[in-house]
N, C-alpha and C positions, 0 to 999 in steps of 0.2 A: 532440356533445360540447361543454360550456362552456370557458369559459375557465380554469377552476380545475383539468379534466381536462386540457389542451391543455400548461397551462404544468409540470404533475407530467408529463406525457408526457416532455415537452422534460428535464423532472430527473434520470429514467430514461434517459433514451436519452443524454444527457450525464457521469452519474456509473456509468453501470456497468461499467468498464473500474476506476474507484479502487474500487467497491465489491468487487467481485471480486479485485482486490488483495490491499485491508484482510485480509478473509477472509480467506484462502489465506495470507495471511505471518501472522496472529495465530494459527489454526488449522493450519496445516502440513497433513500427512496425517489428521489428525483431523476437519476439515472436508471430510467426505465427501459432504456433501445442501450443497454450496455453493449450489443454484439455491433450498435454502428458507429458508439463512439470508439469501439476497438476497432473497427475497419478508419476510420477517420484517422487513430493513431498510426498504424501499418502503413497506410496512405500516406501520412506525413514522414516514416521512416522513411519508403520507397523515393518516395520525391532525392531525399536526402543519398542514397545510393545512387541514384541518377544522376544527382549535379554535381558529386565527386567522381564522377566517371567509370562509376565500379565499386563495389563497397569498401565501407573504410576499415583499418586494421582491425578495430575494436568501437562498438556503438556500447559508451558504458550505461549500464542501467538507470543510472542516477540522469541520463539526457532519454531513456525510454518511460522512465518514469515522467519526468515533467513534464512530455511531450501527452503522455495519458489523464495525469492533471490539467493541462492547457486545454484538452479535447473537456473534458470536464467541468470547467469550471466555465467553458464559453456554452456547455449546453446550460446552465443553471441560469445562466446572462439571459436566455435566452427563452426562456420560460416566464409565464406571466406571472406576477404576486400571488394570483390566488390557487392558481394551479395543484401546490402542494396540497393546502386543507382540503380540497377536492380528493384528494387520495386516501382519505380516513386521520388525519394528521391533526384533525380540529380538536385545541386544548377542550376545550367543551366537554368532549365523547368522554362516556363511561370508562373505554377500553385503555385510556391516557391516565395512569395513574401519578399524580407531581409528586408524592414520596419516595416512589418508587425510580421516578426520572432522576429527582433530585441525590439521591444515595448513587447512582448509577453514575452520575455526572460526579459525584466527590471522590466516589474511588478509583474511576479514570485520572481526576487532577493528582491524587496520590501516588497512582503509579506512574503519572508524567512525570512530577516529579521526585520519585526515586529512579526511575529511569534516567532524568537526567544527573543526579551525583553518579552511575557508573563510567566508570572508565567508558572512553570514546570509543576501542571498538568492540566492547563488551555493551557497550548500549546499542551499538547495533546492528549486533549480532541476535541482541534479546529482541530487539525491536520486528525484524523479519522475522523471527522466530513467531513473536506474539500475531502477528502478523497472519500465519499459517505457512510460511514458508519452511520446505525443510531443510535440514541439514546440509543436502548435496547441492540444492538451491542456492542456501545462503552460504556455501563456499565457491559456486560459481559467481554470485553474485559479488562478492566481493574479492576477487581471484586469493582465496585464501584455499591453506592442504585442509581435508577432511580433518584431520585432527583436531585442527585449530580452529576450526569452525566449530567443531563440538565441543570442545572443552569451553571455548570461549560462551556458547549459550549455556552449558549447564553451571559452571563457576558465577555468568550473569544471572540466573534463574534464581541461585543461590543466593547471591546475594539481595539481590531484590525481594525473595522470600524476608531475610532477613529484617533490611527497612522495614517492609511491610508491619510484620510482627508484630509492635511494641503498638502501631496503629491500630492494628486491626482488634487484638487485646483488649484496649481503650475503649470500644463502642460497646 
């Protein structure tokens, strides 16, 4: 294996935790062949290591990210209207409860935005974090020292408990 395979290895085995993500939160239950739209993304890296004649210094996550949205969001294009309800997804069903959707949907909008009042890289440091990504992750992913990675999700954690609070109280 060269070095060109060695260091696309290390890219893979590095971003497939955010590509798998990507996928699954852009695509929902519609992204059902999640293992081909992660080959379709790698593919589309690969391509990219090829046409700059060797890999490049740094492939940053935020262009392996988009690249696993793009693969995502063209499977969804790509799928017929009715397709979804065929998967058990029909308002109709028993098993869809709308109070339950509905309170589900408001406290996501809450913590978008109190997520968005944090500081910029305390939002997304919390962000990865809420995400499932860890600690060591999200200091590689953001070429930040271990430290700073952690203190920055647990100070965001903090304060978004906080926001939280006075809301949550309230119901």
């Amino acid at each position: 294996m060269d070095a060109i395979e060695n260091r696309f290895d290390e890219l893979v085995r590095s971003s497939a935790r955010l590509v798998r993500a990507a996928i699954l939160r852009v695509g929902g239950r519609a992204a059902r062949h999640v293992e081909d739209l992660e080959q379709r993304v790698y593919l589309a890296l690969w391509r990219r290591f090829q046409a700059e004649g060797g890999p490049p210094q740094e492939i940053a996550a935020a262009y392996v990210y988009r690249s696993a949205v793009r693969e995502a969001v063209r499977e969804l294009r790509s799928l017929p209207p009715e397709e979804p309800l065929a998967e058990g997804l029909d308002p109709a069903s028993p098993a869809v409860d709308p109070e339950r959707q509905a309170a589900g949907r408001e406290l996501g909008e809450r913590i978008a935005a109190a997520l968005a009042r944090l500081a910029p890289d305390r939002r997304r440091a919390v962000a990865a974090h809420l995400q499932g990504f860890e600690v060591a992750e999200i200091q590689r992913l953001f070429d930040w020292d271990y430290q700073r990675a952690r203190n920055l999700i647990a100070r965001g954690l903090q304060e978004l408990r906080q926001q939280l609070a006075p809301e949550v109280q309230d119901e």
